[in-house]
Residue frames as a rotation matrix with the C-alpha (Angstrom) as fourth column:
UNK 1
-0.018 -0.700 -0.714 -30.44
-0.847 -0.368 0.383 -27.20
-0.531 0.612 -0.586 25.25
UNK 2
0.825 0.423 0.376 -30.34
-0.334 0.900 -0.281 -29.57
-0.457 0.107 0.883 22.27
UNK 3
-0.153 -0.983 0.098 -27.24
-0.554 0.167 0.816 -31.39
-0.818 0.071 -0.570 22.37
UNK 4
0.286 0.086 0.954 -28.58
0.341 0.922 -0.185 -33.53
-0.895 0.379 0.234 19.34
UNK 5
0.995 0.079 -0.063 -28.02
0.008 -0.687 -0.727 -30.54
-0.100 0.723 -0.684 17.01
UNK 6
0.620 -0.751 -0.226 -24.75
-0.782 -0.569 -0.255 -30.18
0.063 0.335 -0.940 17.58
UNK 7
-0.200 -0.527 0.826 -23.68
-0.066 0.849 0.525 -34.45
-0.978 0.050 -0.204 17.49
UNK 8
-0.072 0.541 -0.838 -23.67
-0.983 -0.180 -0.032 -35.15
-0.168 0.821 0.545 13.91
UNK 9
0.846 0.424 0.323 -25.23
-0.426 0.902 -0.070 -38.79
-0.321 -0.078 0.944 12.80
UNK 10
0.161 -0.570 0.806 -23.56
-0.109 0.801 0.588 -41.89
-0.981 -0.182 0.067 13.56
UNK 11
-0.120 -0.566 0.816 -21.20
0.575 0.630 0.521 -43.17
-0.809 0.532 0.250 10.27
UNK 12
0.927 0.055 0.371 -21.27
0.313 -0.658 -0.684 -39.49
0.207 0.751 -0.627 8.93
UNK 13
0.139 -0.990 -0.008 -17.82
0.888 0.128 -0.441 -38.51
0.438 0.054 0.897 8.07
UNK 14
0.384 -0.164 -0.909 -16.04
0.833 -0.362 0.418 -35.90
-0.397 -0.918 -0.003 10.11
UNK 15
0.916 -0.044 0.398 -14.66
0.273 -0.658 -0.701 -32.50
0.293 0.751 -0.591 9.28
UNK 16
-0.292 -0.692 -0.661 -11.54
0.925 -0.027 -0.380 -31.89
0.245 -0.722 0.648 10.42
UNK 17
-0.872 -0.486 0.049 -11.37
0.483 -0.873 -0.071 -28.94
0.077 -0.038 0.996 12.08
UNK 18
-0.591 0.421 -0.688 -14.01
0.257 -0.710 -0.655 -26.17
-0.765 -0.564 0.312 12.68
UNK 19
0.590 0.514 0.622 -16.30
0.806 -0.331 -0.491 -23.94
-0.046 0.791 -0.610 11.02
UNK 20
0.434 -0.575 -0.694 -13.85
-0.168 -0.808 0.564 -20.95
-0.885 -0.128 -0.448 11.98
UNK 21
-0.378 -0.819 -0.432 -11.19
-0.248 -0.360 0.899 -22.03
-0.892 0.447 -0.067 10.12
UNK 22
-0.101 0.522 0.847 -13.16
0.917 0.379 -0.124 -23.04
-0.385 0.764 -0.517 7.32
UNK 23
0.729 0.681 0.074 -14.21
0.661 -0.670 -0.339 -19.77
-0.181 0.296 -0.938 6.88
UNK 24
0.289 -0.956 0.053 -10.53
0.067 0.075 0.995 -18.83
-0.955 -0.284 0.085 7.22
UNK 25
-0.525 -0.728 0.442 -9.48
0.211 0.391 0.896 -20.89
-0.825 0.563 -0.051 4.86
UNK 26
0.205 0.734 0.648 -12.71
0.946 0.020 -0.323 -19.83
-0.250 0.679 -0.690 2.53
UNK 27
0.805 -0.245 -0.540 -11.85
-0.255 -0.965 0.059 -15.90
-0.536 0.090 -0.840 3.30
UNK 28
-0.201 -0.976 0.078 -7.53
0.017 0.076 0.997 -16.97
-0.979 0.202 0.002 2.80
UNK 29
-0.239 -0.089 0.967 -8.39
0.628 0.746 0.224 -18.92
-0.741 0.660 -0.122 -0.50
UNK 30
0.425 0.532 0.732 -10.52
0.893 -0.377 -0.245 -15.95
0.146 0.758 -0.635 -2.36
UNK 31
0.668 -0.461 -0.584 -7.99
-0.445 -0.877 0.184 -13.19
-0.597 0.137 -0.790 -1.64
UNK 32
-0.269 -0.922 0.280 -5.82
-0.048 0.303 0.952 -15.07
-0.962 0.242 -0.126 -3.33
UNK 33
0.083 0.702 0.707 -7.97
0.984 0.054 -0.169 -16.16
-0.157 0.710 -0.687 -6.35
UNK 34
0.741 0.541 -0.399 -8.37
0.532 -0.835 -0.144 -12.55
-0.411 -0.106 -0.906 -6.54
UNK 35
0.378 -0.870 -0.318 -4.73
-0.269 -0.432 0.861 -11.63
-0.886 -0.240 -0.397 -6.16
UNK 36
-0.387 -0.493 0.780 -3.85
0.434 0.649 0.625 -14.20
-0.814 0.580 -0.037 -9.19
UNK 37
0.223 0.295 0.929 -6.43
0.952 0.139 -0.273 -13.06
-0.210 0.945 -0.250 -11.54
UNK 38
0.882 -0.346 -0.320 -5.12
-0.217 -0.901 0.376 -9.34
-0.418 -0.262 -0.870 -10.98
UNK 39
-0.071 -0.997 -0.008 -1.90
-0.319 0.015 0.948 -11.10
-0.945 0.070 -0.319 -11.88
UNK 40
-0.321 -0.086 0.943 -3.07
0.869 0.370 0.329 -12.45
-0.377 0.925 -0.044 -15.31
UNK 41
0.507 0.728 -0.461 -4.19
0.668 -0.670 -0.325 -8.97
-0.546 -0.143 -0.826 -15.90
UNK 42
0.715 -0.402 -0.572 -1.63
-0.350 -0.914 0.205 -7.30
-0.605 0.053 -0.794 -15.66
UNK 43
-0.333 -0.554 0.763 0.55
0.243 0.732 0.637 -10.10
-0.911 0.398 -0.109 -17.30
UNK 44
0.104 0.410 0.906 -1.84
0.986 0.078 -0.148 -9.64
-0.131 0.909 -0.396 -20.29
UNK 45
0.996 -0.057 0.063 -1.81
-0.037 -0.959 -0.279 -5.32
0.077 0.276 -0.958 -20.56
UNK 46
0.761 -0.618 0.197 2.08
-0.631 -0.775 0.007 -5.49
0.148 -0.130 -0.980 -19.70
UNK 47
0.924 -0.198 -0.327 3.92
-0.005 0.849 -0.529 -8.66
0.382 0.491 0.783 -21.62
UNK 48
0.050 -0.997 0.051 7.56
-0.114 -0.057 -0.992 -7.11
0.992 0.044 -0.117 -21.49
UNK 49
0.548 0.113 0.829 6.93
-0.800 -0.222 0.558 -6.49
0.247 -0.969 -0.031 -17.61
UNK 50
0.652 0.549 0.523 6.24
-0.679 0.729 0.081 -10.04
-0.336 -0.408 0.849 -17.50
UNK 51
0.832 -0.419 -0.363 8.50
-0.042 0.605 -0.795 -11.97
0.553 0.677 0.486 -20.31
UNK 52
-0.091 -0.995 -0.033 11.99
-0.147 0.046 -0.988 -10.57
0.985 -0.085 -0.151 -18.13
UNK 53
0.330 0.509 0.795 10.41
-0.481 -0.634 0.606 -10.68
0.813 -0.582 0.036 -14.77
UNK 54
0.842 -0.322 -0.433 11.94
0.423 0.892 0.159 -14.17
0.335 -0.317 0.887 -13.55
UNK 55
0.495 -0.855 0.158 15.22
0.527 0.150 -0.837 -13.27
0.691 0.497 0.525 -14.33
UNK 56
0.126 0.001 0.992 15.03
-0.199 -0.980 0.027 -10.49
0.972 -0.201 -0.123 -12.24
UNK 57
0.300 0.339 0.891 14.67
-0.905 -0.193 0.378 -12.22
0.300 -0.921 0.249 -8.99
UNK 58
-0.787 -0.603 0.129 16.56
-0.616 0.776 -0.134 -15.15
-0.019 -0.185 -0.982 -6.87
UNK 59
0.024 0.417 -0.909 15.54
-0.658 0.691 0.300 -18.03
0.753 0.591 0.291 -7.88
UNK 60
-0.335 -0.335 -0.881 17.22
0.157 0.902 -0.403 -19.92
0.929 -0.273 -0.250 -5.56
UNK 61
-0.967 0.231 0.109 15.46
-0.202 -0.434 -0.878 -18.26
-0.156 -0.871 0.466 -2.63
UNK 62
0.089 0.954 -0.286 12.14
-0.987 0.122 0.100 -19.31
0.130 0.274 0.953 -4.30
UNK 63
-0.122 -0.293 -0.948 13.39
-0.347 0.908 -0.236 -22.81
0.930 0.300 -0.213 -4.57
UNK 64
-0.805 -0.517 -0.290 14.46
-0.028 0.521 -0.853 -22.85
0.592 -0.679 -0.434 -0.98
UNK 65
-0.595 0.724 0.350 11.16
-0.770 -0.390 -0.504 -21.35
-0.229 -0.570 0.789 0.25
UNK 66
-0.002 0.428 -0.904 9.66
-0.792 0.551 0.263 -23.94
0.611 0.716 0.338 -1.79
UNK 67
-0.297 -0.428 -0.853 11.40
0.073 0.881 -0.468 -26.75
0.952 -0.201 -0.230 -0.09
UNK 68
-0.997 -0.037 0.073 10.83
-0.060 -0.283 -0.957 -25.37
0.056 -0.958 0.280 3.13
UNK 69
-0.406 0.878 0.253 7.31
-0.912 -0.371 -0.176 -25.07
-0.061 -0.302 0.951 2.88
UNK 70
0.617 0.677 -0.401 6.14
-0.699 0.706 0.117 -28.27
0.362 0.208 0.909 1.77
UNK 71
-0.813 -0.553 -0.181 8.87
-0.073 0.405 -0.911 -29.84
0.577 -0.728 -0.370 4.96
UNK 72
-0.892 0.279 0.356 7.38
-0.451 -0.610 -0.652 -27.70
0.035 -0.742 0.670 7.04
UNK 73
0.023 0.995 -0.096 3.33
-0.949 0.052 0.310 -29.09
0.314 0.084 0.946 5.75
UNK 74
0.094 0.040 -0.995 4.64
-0.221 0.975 0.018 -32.71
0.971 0.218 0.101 5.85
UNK 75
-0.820 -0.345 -0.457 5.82
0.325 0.377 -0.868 -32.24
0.471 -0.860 -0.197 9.20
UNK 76
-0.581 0.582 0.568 2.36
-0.812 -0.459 -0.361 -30.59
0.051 -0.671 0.740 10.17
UNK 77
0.234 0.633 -0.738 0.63
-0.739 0.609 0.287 -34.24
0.631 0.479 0.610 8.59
UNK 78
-0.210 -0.216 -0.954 3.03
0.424 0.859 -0.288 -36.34
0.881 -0.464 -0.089 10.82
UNK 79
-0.880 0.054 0.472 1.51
-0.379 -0.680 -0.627 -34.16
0.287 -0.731 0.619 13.79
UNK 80
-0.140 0.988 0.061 -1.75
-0.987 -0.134 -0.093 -35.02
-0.083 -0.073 0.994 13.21
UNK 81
0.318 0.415 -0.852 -1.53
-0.419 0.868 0.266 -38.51
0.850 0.273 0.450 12.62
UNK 82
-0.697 -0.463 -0.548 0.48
0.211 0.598 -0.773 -38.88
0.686 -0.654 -0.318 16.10
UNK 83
-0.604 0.633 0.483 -2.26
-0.786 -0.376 -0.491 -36.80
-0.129 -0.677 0.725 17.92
UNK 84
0.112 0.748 -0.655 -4.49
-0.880 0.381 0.285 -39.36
0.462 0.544 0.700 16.24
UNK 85
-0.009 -0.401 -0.916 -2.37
-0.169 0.904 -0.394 -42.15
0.986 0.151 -0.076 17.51
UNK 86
0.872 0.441 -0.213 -2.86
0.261 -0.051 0.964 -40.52
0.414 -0.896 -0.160 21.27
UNK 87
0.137 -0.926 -0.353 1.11
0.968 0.048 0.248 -39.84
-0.213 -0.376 0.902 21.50
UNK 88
0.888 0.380 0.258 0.75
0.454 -0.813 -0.364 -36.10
0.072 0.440 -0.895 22.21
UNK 89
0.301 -0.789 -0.536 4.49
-0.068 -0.578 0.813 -35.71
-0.951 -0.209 -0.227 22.75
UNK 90
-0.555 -0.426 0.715 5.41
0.667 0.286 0.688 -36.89
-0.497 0.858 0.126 19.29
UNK 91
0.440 0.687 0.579 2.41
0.851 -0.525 -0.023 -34.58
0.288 0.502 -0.815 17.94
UNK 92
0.870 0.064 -0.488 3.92
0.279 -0.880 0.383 -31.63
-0.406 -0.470 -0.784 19.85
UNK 93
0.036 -0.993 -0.111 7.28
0.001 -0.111 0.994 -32.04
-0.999 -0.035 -0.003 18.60
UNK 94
-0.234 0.187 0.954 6.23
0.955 -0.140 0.261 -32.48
0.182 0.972 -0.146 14.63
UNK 95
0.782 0.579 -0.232 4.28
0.617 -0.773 0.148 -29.47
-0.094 -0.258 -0.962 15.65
UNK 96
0.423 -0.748 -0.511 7.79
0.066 -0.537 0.841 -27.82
-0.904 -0.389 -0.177 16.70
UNK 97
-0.629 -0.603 0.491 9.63
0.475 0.201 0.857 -29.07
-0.615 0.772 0.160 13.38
UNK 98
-0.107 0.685 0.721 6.77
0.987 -0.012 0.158 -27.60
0.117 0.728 -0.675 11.45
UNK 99
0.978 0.158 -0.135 7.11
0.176 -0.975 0.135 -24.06
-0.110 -0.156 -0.982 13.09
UNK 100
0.209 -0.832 -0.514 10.64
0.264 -0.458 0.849 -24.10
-0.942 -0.313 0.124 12.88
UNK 101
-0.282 -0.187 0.941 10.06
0.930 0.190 0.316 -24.89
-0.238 0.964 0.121 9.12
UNK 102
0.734 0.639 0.228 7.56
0.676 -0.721 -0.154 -21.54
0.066 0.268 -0.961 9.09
UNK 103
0.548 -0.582 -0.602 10.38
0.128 -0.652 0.747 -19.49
-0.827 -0.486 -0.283 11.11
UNK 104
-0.563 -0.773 0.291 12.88
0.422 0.035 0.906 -20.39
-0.711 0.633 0.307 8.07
UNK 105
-0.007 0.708 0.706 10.69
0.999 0.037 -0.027 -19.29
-0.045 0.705 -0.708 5.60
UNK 106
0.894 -0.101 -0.437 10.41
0.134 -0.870 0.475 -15.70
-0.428 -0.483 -0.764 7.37
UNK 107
0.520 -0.654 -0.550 13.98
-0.314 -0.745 0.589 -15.33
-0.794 -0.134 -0.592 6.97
UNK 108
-0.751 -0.150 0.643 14.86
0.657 -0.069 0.751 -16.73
-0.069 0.986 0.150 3.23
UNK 109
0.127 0.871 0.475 12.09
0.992 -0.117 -0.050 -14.59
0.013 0.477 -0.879 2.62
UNK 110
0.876 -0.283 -0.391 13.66
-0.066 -0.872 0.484 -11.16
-0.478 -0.399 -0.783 4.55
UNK 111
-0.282 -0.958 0.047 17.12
0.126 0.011 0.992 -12.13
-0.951 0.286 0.118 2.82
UNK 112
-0.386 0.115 0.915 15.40
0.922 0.081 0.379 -12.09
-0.031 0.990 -0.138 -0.52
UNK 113
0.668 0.725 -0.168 14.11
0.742 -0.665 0.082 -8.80
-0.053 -0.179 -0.982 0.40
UNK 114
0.645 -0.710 -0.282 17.01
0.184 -0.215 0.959 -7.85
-0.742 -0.671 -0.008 1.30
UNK 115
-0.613 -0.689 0.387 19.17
0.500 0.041 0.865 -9.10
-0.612 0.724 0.319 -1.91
UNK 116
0.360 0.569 0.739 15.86
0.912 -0.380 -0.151 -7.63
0.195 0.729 -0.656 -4.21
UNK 117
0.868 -0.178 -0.463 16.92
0.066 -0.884 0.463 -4.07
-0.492 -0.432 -0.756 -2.39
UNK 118
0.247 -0.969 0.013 20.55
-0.216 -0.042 0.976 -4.44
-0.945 -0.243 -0.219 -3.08
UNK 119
-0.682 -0.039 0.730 19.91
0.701 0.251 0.668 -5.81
-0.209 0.967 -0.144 -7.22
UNK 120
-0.884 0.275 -0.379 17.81
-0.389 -0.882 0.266 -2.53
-0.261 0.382 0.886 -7.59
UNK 121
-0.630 0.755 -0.180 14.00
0.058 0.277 0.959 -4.81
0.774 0.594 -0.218 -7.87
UNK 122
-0.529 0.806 -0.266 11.46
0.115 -0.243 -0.963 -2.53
-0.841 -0.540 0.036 -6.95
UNK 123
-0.177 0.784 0.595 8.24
0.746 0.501 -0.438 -1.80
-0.641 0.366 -0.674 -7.71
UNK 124
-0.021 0.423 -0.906 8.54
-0.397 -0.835 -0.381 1.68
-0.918 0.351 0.185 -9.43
UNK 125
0.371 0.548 -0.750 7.17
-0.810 -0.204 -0.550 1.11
-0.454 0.811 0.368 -13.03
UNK 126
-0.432 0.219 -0.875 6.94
-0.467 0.776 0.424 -2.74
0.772 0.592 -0.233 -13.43
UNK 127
-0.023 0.984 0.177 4.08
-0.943 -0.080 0.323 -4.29
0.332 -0.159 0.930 -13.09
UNK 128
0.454 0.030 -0.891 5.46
0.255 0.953 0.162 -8.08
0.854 -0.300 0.425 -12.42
UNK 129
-0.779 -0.625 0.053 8.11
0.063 -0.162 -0.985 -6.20
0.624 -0.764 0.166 -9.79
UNK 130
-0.343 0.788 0.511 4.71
-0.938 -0.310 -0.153 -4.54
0.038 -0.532 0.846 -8.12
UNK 131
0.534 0.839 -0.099 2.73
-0.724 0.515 0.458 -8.00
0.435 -0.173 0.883 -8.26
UNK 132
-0.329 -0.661 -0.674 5.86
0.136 0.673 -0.727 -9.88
0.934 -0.331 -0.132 -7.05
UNK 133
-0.902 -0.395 0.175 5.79
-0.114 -0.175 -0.978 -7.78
0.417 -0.902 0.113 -3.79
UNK 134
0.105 0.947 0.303 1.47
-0.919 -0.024 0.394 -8.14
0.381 -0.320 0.867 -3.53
UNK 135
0.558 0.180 -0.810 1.49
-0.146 0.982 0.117 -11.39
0.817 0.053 0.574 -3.76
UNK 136
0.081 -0.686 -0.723 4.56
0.533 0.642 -0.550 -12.29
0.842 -0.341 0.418 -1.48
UNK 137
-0.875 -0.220 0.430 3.98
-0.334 -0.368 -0.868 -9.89
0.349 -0.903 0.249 1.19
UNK 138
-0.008 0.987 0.158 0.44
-0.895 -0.078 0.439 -11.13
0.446 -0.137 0.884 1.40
UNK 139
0.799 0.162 -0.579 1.15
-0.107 0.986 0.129 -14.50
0.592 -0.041 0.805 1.89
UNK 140
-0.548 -0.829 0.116 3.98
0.043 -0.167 -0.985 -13.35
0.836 -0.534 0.127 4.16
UNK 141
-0.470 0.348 0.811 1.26
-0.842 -0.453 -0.294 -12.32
0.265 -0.821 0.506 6.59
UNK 142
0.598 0.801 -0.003 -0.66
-0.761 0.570 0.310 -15.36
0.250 -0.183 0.951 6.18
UNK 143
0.193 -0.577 -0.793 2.31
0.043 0.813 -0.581 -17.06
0.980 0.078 0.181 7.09
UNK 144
-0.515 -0.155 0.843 2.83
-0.508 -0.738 -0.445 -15.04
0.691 -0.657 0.301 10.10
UNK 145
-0.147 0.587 0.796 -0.47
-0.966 -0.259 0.013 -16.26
0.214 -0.767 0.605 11.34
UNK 146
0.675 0.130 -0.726 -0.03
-0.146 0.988 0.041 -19.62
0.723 0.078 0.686 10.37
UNK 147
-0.189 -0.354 -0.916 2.80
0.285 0.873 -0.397 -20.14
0.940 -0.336 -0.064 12.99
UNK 148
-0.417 0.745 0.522 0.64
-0.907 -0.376 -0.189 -17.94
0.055 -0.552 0.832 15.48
UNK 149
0.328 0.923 -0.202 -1.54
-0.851 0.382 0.360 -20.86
0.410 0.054 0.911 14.83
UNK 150
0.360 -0.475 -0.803 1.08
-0.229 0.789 -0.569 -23.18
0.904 0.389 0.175 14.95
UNK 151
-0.721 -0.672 0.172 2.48
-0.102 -0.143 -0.984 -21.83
0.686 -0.727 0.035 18.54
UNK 152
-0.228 0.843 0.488 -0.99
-0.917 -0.354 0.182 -21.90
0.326 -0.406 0.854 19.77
UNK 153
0.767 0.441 -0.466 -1.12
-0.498 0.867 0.002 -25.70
0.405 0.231 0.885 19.32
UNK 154
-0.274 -0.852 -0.446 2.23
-0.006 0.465 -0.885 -26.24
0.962 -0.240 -0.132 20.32
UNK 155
-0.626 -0.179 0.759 1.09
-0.471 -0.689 -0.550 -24.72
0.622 -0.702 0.347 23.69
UNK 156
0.211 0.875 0.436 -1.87
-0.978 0.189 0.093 -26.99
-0.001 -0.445 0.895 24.26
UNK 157
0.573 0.025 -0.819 -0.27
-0.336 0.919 -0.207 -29.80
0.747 0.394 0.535 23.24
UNK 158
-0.436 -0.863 0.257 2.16
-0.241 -0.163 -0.957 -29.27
0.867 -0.479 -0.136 25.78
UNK 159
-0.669 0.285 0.686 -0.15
-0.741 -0.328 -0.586 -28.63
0.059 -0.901 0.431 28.10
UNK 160
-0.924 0.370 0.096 -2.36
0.363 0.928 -0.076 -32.01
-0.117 -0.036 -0.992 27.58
UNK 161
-0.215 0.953 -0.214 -5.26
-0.570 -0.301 -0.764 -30.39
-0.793 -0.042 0.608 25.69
UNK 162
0.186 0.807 -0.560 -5.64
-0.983 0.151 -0.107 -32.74
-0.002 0.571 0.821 22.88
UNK 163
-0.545 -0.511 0.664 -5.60
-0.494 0.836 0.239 -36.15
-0.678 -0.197 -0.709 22.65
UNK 164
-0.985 -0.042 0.167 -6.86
0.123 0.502 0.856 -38.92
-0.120 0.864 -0.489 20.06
UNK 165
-0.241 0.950 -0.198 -10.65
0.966 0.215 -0.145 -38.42
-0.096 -0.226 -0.969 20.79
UNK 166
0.792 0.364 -0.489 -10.62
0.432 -0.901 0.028 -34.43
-0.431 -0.234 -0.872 21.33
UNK 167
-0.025 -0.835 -0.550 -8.15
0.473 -0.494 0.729 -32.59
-0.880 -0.242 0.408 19.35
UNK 168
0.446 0.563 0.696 -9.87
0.887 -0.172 -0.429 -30.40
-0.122 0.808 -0.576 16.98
UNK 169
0.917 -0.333 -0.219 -7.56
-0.356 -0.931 -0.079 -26.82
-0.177 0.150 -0.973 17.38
UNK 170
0.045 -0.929 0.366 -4.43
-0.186 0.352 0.917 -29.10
-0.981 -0.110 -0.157 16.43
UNK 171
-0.001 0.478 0.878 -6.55
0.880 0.417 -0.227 -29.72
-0.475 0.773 -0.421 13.11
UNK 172
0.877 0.478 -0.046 -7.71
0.430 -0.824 -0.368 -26.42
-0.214 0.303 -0.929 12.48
UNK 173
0.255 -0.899 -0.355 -3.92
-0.810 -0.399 0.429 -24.79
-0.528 0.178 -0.830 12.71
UNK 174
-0.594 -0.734 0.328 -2.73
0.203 0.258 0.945 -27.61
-0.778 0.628 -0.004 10.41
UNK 175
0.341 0.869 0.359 -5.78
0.762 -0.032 -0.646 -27.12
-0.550 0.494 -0.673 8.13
UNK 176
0.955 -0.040 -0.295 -4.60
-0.062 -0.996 -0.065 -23.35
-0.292 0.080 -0.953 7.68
UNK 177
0.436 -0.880 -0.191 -1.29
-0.615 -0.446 0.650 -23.86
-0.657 -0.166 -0.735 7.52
UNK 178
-0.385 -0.052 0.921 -1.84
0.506 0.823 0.258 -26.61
-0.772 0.565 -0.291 4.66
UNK 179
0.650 0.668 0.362 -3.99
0.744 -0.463 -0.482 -23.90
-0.155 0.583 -0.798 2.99
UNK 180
0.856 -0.331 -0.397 -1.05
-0.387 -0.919 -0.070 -21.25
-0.342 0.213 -0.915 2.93
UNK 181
-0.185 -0.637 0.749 1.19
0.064 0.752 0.656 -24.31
-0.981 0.169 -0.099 1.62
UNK 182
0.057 0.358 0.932 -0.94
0.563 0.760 -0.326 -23.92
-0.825 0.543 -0.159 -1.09
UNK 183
0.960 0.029 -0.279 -1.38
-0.070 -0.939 -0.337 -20.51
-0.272 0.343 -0.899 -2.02
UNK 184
-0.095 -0.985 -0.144 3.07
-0.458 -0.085 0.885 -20.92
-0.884 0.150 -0.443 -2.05
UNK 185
-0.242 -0.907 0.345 2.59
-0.404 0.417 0.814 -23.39
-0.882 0.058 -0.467 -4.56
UNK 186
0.414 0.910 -0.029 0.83
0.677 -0.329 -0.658 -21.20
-0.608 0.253 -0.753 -6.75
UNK 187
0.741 -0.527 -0.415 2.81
-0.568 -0.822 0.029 -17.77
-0.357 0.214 -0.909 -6.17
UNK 188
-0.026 -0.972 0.235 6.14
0.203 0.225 0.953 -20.20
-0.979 0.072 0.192 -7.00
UNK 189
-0.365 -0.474 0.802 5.51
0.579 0.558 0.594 -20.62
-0.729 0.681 0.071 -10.49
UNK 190
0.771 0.633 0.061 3.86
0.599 -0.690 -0.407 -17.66
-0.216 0.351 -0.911 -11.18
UNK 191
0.838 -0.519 -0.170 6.80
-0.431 -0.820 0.377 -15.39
-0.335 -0.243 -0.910 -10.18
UNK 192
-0.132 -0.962 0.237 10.24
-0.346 0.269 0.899 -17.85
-0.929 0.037 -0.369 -10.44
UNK 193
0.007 0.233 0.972 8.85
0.465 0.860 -0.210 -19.79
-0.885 0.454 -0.102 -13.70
UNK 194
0.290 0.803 0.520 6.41
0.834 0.054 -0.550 -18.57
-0.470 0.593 -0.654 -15.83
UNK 195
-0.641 -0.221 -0.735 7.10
0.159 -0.975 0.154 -16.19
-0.751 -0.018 0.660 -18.53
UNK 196
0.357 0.916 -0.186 4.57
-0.097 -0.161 -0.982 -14.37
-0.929 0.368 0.031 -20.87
UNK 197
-0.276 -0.083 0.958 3.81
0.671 0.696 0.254 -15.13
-0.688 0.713 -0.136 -24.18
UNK 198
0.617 0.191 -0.763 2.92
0.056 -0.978 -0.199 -11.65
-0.785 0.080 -0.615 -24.89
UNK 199
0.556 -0.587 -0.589 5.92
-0.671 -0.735 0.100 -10.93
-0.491 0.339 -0.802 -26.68
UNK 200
0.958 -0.051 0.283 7.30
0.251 0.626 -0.738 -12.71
-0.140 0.778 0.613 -30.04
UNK 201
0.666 -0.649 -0.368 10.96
-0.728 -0.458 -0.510 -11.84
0.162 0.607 -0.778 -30.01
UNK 202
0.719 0.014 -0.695 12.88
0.015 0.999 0.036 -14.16
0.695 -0.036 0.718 -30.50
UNK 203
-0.409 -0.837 0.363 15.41
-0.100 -0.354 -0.930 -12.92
0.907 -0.416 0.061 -27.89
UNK 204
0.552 0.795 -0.253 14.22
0.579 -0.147 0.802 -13.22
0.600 -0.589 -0.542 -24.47
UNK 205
-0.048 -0.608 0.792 15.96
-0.287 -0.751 -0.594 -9.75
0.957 -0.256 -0.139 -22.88
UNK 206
0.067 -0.222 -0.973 17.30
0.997 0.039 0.060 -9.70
0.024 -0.974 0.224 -19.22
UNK 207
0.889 0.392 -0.237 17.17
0.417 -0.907 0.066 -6.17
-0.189 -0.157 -0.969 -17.67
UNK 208
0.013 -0.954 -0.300 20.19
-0.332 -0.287 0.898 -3.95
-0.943 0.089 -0.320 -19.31
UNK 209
-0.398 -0.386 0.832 19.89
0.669 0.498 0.551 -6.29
-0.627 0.776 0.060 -22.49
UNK 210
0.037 0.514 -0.857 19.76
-0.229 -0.830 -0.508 -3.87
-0.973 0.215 0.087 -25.34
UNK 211
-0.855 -0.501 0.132 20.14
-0.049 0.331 0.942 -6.04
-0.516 0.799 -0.308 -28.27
UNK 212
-0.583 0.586 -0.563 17.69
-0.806 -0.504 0.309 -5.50
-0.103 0.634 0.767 -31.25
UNK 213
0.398 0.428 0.811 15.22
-0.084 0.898 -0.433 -8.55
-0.913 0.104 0.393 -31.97
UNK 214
-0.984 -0.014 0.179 16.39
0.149 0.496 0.856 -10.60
-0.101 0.868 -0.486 -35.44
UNK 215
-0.212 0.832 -0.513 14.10
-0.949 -0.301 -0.096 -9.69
-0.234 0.467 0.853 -38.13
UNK 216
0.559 0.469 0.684 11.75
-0.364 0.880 -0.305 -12.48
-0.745 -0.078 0.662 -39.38
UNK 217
-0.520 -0.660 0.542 13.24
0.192 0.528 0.827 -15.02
-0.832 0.535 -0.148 -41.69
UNK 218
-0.080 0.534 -0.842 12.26
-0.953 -0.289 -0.093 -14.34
-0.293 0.794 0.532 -45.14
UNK 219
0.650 0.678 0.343 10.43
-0.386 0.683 -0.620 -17.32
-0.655 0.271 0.706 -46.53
UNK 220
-0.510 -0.815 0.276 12.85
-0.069 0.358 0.931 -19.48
-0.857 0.456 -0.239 -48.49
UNK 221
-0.093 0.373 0.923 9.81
0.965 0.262 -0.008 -20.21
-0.245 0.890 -0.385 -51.76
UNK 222
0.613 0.778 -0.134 9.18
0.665 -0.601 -0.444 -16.55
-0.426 0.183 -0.886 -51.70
UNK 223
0.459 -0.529 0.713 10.78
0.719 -0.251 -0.648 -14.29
0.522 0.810 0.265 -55.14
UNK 224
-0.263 -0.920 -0.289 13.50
0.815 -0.373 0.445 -11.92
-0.517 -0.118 0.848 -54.01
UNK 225
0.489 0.371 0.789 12.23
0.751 -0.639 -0.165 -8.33
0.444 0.674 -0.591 -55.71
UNK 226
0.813 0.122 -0.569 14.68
0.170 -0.985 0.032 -6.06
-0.557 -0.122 -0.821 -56.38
């Protein structure tokens, strides 16, 4: 067997992590990529969808998810740098604070489900309601497995599998779980933010708002005829 293949040369930098999750994170990254440009699609064939679509949906449940996620990543970074440091209880316990951060997520996320049910935003005919729920149930699953990934590591760490020299599956599950940090902080401003330019009135309607758009101004140099 040649063990030289698989040592890579002296004062070449390291990868964290695997080729697995690479590929993971290579598969994760282009459904998503995918998912977005689907979303500029439909953004572009179905403006009005888009222009009230914010409004429509808690905000402040996006916010919090927000916050929560990028805790939750920071506390996966101060993992890794204690694992690094050899102090695998302190790594195990960031590890904890980082899954508890995933766990919260889950359930602002099921309460916004919850209130979207209860404020009448489904997906039947609109197209930003329908890409709200792609998007955010997708990345619901990939959240899923992130603290799968996360409990996996907790478990070894516990159990004195990695330490400062050897602790490549402690990498790999933050790796991933930095990579569905991202994808969030994408979908945030796509869905809570952004509205389309599609549509020139000068009114921006909320669902229910039936008020007429204001005709253009008439051109103050231009002759009055009639």
């Amino acid at each position: 067997m040649d063990l030289a293949a698989n040592v890579a040369p002296v004062g070449a930098p390291a990868v964290p992590g695997n080729r697995g999750i690479w590929v993971g994170i290579l598969c994760e990254m282009s459904e998503f990529a995918l998912m977005f440009l689907a979303w500029a699609w439909f953004r572009h064939g179905h403006p009005e969808d888009f222009r009230a679509g914010p409004a429509m949906l808690n905000a402040g449940a996006g916010v919090a998810n927000t916050a929560v996620m990028l805790t939750s990543g920071y506390f996966a970074v101060r993992a890794l740098l204690a694992i690094r440091r050899d102090d695998a209880i302190a790594a195990r316990n960031w590890l904890v604070a980082a899954l508890l951060g995933g766990l919260t997520f889950l359930l602002i996320k099921a309460l916004e489900f919850r209130w979207n049910i209860e404020h009448g935003v489904v997906g039947t005919g609109n197209s930003f309601v329908a890409m709200y729920y792609y998007l955010t149930f997708n990345h619901l699953v990939h959240v899923v497995w992130g603290c799968l990934g996360l409990i996996w590591a907790i478990l070894r760490a516990q159990f004195g599998a990695y330490g400062a020299a050897d602790h490549e599956g402690l990498e790999a599950a933050v790796l991933y779980w930095h990579a569905t940090d991202l994808a969030w902080i994408v979908i945030f401003p796509l869905l809570y933010v952004l509205h389309s330019t599609g549509c020139h009135d000068e009114y921006r309607r909320k669902p229910g708002d039936h008020r007429v758009a204001r005709a253009p101004r008439a051109d103050p140099g231009q002759r009055v005829v009639g």
